[in-house]
N, C-alpha and C positions, 0 to 999 in steps of 0.2 A: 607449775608454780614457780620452781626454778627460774624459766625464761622471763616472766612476769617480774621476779624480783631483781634478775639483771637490770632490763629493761629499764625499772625503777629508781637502778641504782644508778645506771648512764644516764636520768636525765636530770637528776637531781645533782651527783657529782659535781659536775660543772658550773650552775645557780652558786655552792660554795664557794669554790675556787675562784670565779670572778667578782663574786663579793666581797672577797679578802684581797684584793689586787693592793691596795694599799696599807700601808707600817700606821699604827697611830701615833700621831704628832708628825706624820709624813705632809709638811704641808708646801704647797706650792712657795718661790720667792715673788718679792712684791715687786709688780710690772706697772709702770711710771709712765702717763703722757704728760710732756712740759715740752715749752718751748727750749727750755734751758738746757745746752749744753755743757757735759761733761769735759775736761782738759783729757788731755793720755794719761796724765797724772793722777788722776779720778777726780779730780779737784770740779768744781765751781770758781770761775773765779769770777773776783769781785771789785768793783771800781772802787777809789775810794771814797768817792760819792755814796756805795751803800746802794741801796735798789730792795725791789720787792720780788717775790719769786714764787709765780705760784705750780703748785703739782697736782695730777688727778691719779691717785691711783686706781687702777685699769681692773683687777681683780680680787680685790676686796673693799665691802660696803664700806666699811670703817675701821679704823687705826685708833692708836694714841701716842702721845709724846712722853718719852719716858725719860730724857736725859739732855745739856749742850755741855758740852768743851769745850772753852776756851783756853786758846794759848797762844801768846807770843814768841820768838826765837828769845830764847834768852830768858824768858820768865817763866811763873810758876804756873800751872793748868789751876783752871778753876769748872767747876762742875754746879750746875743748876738745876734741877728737880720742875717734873711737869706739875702744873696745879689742877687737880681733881676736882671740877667744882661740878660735875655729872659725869654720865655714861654719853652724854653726844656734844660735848662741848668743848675740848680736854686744848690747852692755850699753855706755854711755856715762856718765861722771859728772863735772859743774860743780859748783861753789859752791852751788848754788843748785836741782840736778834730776840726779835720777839716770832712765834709760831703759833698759827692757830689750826685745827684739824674743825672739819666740819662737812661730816661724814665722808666720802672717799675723796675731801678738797683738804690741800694743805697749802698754805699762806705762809711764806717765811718772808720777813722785813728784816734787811740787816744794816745797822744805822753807818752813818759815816764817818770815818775815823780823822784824827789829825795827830797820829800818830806816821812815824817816815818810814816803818819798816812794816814787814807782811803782819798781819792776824787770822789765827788758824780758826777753824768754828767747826765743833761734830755736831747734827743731830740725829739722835738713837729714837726708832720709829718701832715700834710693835704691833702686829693684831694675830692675838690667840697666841701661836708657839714659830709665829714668824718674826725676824728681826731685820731690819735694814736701815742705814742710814745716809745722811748724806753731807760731804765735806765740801766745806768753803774756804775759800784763800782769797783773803782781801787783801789787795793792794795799799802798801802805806802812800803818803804824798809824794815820799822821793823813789818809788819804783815802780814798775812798770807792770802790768798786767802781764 
């Protein structure tokens, strides 16, 4: 009876332990296909033409857009709120970028400036207890990419 119970207990042991491998709210970070590259900087940057940019993220169905920051050198941040208008359709718009999510596609349009000096741009990305975002440096008229 003994050996039986061993037996039972080395095979089930293990079925635990490997089912608990992972912490909850342990979630993977969000992995990005796009044409668009990053600066060293981390930055995106941006002509002052303004352009469209789109991303697919790679390991999750769906996101949403929870947040942009804008800022200039010199001025104040201003901060813009995603608009909820469902669970598969979630669209944000600043001054300066509009974003739309539609399912693991995201769409950012960022207008063009005629202003002469740089404009900074965050956007803050969620799905479930993951966060990432992504920053853009647009170019004013009088400097240089």
């Amino acid at each position: 009876m003994k050996k039986r119970l061993w037996l039972l207990l080395l095979l089930v042991i293990p079925l635990f332990i490997s089912s608990c491998s992972k912490e909850d709210g342990d979630w993977d970070p969000m992995k990005w296909q796009t044409e668009v590259k990053k600066s060293s900087d981390g930055n995106i940057h941006v002509s002052p033409s303004g352009g469209t940019f789109i991303f697919y993220c790679k390991n999750y169905s769906s996101f949403w857009l929870t947040e942009v920051t804008e800022s200039e050198p010199g001025g104040t941040e201003k901060h813009f709120y995603a608009e909820y208008n469902d669970r598969e359709n979630f669209s944000i718009k600043s001054d300066w970028l509009t974003a739309k999510c539609e399912g693991n596609k995201l769409t950012v349009t960022i207008e063009p400036t005629t202003s002469n000096g740089f404009r900074f741009i965050k956007l803050e990305i969620e799905a479930g207890d993951v966060f990432d975002e992504f920053n853009f440096r647009q170019s004013g008229l009088q400097t240089g990419l």
